[in-house]
Each structure stands twice: as C-alpha cells, then as structure tokens.
N, C-alpha and C positions, 0 to 999 in steps of 0.2 A: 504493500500500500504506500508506502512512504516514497516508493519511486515512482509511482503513476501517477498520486498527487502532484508534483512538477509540470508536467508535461500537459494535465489536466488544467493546470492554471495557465500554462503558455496558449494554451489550444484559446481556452479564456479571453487572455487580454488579443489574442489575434484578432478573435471576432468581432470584440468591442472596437478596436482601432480600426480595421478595414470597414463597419457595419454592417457588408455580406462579402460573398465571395464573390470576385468579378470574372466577368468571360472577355478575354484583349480580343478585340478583332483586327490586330495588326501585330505581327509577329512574324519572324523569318526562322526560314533555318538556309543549309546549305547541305551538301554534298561533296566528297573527294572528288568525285567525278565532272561534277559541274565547275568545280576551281580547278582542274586540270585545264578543262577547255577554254576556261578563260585564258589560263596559265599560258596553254599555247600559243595563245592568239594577242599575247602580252596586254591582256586586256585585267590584268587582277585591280588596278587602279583604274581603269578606264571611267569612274564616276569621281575619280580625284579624291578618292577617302577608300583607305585598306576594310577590304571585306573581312567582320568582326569573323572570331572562331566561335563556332557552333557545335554544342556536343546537347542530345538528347539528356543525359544526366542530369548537363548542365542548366538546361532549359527546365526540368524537372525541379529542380532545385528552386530556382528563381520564382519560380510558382506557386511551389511552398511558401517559400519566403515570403511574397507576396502578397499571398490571400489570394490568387487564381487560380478558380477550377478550371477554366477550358480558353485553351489557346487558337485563335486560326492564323494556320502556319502557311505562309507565301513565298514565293522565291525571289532573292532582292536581284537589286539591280546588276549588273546589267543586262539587257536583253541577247543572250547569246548564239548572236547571228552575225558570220561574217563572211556572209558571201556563201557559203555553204548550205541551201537552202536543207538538204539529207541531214547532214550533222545536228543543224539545229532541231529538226523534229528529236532526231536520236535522244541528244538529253533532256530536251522537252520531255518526252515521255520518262526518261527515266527519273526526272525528278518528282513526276507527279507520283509514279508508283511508288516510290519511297516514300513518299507525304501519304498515299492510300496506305502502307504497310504500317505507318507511325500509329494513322488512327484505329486503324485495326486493334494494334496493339493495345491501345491507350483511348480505349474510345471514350471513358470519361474524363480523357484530358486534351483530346486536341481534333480541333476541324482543321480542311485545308480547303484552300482554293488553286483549281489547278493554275499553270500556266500557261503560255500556245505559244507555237512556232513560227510568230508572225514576225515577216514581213508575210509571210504565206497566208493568203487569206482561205483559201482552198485548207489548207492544211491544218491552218488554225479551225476551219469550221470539222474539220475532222476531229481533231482532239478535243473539242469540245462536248461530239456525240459519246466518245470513249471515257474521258473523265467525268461526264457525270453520268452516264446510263452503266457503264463499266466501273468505274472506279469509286462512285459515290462520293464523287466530290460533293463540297457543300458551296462550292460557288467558283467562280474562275475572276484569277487576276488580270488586270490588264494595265501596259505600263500607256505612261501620257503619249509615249510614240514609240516606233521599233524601227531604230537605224532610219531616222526623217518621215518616218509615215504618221503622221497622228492622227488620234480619235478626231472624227469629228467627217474625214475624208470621205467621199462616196463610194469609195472601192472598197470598204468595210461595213458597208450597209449590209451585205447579206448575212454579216459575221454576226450586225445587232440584232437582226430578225431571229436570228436560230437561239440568238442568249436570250430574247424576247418571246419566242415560245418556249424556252424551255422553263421560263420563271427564274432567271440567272439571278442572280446575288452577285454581285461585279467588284472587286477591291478592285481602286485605282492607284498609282502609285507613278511618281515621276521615277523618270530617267533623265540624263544628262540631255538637251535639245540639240536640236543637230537641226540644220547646221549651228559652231556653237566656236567662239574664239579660244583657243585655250588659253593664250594671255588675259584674258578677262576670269576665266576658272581659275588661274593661278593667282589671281590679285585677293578674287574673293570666292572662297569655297562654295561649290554647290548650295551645304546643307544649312547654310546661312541665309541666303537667298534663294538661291534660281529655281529651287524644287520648288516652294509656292508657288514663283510664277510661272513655273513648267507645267503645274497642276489646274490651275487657272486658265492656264492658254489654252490645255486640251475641252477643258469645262464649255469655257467660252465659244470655241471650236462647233462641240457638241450641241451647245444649246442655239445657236445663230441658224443649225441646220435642223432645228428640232427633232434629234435627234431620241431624247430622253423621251419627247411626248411623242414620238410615231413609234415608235418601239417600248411599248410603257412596261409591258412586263419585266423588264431588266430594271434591276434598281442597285444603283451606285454609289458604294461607299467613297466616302472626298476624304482624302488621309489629312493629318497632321493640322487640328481643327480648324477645317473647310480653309486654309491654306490661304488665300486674296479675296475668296468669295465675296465675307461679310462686306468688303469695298467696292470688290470690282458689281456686283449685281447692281445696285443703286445706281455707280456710273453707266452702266450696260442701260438698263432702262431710262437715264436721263437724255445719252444719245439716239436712243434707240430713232426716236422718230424723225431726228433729221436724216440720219443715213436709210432707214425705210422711203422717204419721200424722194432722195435719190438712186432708190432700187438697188444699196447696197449690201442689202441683207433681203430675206424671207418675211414674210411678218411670221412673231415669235411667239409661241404660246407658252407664256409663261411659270405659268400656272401647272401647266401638264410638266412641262421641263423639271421644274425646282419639286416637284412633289415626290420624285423618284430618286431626288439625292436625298443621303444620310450621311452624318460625320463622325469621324473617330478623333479621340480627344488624345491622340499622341503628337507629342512634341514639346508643347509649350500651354496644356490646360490649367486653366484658372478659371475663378467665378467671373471675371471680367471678358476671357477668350469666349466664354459660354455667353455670356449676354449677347456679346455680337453674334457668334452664330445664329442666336434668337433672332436675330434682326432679318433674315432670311429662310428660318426652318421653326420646328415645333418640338420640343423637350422631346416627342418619341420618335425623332431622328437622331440623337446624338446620341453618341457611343464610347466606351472607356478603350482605350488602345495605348500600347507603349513602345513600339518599335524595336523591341531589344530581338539582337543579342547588340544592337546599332550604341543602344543606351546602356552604361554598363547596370548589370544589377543591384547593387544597395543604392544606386542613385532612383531608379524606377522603382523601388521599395518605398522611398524614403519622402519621395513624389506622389506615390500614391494616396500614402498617411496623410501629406499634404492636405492634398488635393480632397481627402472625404474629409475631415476636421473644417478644410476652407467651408464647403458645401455644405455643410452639419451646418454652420455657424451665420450662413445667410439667409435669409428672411425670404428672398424671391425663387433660390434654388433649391433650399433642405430638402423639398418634400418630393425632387426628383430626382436624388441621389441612387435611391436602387435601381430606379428606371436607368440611370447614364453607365452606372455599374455594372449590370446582370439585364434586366429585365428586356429593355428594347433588342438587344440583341439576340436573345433569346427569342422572339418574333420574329426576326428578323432571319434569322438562319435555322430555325428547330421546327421547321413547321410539321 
C-alpha cells in the first residue's frame, strides 16, 4: 500500500493540472527510411531547420507526461519528391503503413492521417482510396504545396472531390514555398514566419476558388492557431469587392468556405490567440495540438499546464476548455 499511494496521488494532481486528458491533432513522427531519402537527395534541411529525432517510446513518454490520451501522427515536412515520381509513391506508402501498424498497435493512443505522392495527382487520388478504405486512416495530410503546386490549383480538383466524398478530415501543414529565395530563409527562418504565411497563401488560394464550399465534405484543419487567418479574412473580404467588380476573382461564398475550416492550437496558444480565432470561427472549431517531436517535450508539458490554468482563469473561455482539449476533436475524427 505505501507504494501505490504515490503514484495514486501523482495520477491525482495530473488530472487536476491538465482538467482532462487531451487528444493533439498535430503531431509527427518519422521513419529511417523516409530520412534516408531525404538523406539522398540532400534534402534533410531542405525546410532550413534539422528534422527532430522521433522514437515511439519517446512519443509515449511525452504523452504521459503530458496528460494525452491520443495522438494524430503526420509526416512532416518535407514533401518527398524529387523528380522521381515511383520513389515518391514508394515511401509515401511506406510511411502511411507504418503510421497504420502504430495504430494498430496503440489504438488507444494514436490516429494518423495519411500522406500522398503529390505532385501526382492520379497517384495521390490513389493513395487516398488505399489509406482510408485499406488502411483506416483517420484522415489524410496535405502540405500548402508539393514542389510549387499549391492547394487551391484546378489540376487538384478531382483530388478535392474524392476527399469530398469520402468525408476526409484534411491536416494542412506548410512546406517551404517555392519558388522561394534562400537568402531570405537564411536571414529569417521558416518557422518564424513564412509557415503562417505559407499556410494563409494556400487558404487564400482555396477559398478565392471556393474550393472549401464546392467540395464541402472535406473539412480542414488550419495548423498553428489559424496561422494569418484571424487578419488576412477581414482584409480578404474588405477587398473582396473591388477586385470582384474587376473580375479578378469568382464571387466567394463565404460562409460555405470558413464553415469547413477548424484550428489546432499548436504553436503559440493563448486566451488572447483564441479570441482572435473567434473572430473568424466558433469554440467547436478549435483544437488542442503541439507539434512535437518539433517542440521539445517538458516545454509542450509545461505549455500545456499553461495554457489550461490560463483558460480555467478566464471568464469568456473557462467553460470551453474541455471542448479545445478533448471534446471537438473527438467529433471531429471519432465518428
């Protein structure tokens, strides 16, 4: 008795400090095989910041540690296509079956979202039917663009139709833009800037070709809380009408567009990042996410603690703390 009582009180003050258990819908892992091919293609910095070391263990740990029950595990950047359209499906596939073997393993610890082998849009609409009719994904990733193609293009319209009936769950996630200086990446790293506005561009992209509201069954998570959103939408619709009057845009349905995005609160969450996104979306869009293995772990621990104490303590957001925590996402992917 005297040695269970410890661990009984630890288990204790865990739950009081987190208030429940969170599900991240933004989390990575990697592969030996998928950093080979990077490795080859001298691409392991190609996003100008070293891809963190990922060990299952590891991630297990961090989860404890944390107060997360269940992780969705994606595959970071880069997009790994270089020219080789074969190669790239090869480890496409092989990283999703490993992210299928994870949850297998671990199914009440982790969902995944596959990847695709796009620039191949054929290809990608293949792996799409195989990772979720096959492999039971719980949703598929998509980066803001793959080697210059971005979301938003009409040569990937057939790829939104088939995430569109299939009821996709969409993680978005920048990559480096291309074309793209490297003198400017060198000045000032990606993950300071340019991912927001790499995430934004593709948004933007998206929505101008209404993309979100012709394809409505797909619904897109916006990483890193909604990234330029809260700004650029206001700006989007205060231009909207002069460049609509000179027929440089669609007219835009707004409404149908924004209804389909949802945000994950990794990066930089706070009750003030949270209000802004209000400024654009409704408390049962917004979602708990941390980025790691990106963020080291006692930081994203220590962040989290934060971040529900902040939430506890404010008057306009207390009472959606388990919904930003657990609950929408839960809806959201568990259907």
């Amino acid at each position: 008795m005297r040695k269970v009582l410890p661990i009984l009180c630890l288990l204790t003050m865990n739950l009081n400090l987190f208030a429940q258990m969170a599900l991240d819908v933004h989390s990575h892992f990697t592969t030996p095989e998928f950093l080979q091919v990077l490795a080859k293609h001298d691409a392991l910095l190609d996003e100008g910041f070293p891809i963190p070391d990922w060990t299952l263990e590891d991630h297990l740990k961090f989860m404890d540690d944390a107060g997360i029950e269940k992780s969705v595990l994606t595959l970071p950047a880069p997009q790994p296509f270089f020219g080789d359209a074969g190669e790239t499906v090869s480890i496409i596939r092989h990283t999703n079956e490993f992210a299928a073997r994870l949850k297998a393993e671990h199914p009440d610890r982790f969902l995944f979202c596959a990847a695709l082998p796009l620039p191949d849009v054929e290809a990608a609409m293949k792996e799409v039917i195989y990772a979720l009719d096959t492999l039971h994904a719980d949703g598929i990733k998509l980066a803001t663009n793959s080697r210059g193609q971005y979301l938003g293009e009409p040569e990937l319209d057939p790829l939104m139709q088939l995430l569109s009936d299939k009821g996709a769950v969409v993680i978005l996630h920048p990559l480096k833009p291309e074309p793209y200086a490297q003198e400017v990446m060198q000045q000032t790293p990606l993950a300071l800037y340019e991912y927001l506005a790499e995430t934004t561009r593709a948004l933007a992209n998206m929505i101008t070709r209404n993309v979100l509201a012709r394809y409505p069954g797909m619904k897109v998570v916006v990483p890193h809380c909604g990234s330029y959103m809260p700004l650029a939408i206001p700006r989007m619709k205060a231009v909207y009408p002069a460049v609509l009057a000179k027929q440089m845009v669609p007219e835009i349905d707004w409404d149908a567009n924004l209804s389909n995005l949802y945000y994950d609160l990794a990066g930089s969450a706070s009750a003030q990042s949270i209000k802004m996104m209000l400024t654009i979306t409704s408390p049962d869009h917004i979602m708990y996410g941390t980025d790691y293995p990106y963020v080291a772990a006692p930081v994203l621990t220590m962040k989290r603690k934060q971040l529900c104490e902040e939430l506890k303590s404010d008057v306009e957001l207390a009472s959606y703390l388990e919904m930003f925590m657990k609950d929408n996402a839960i809806k959201l992917f568990e259907k």
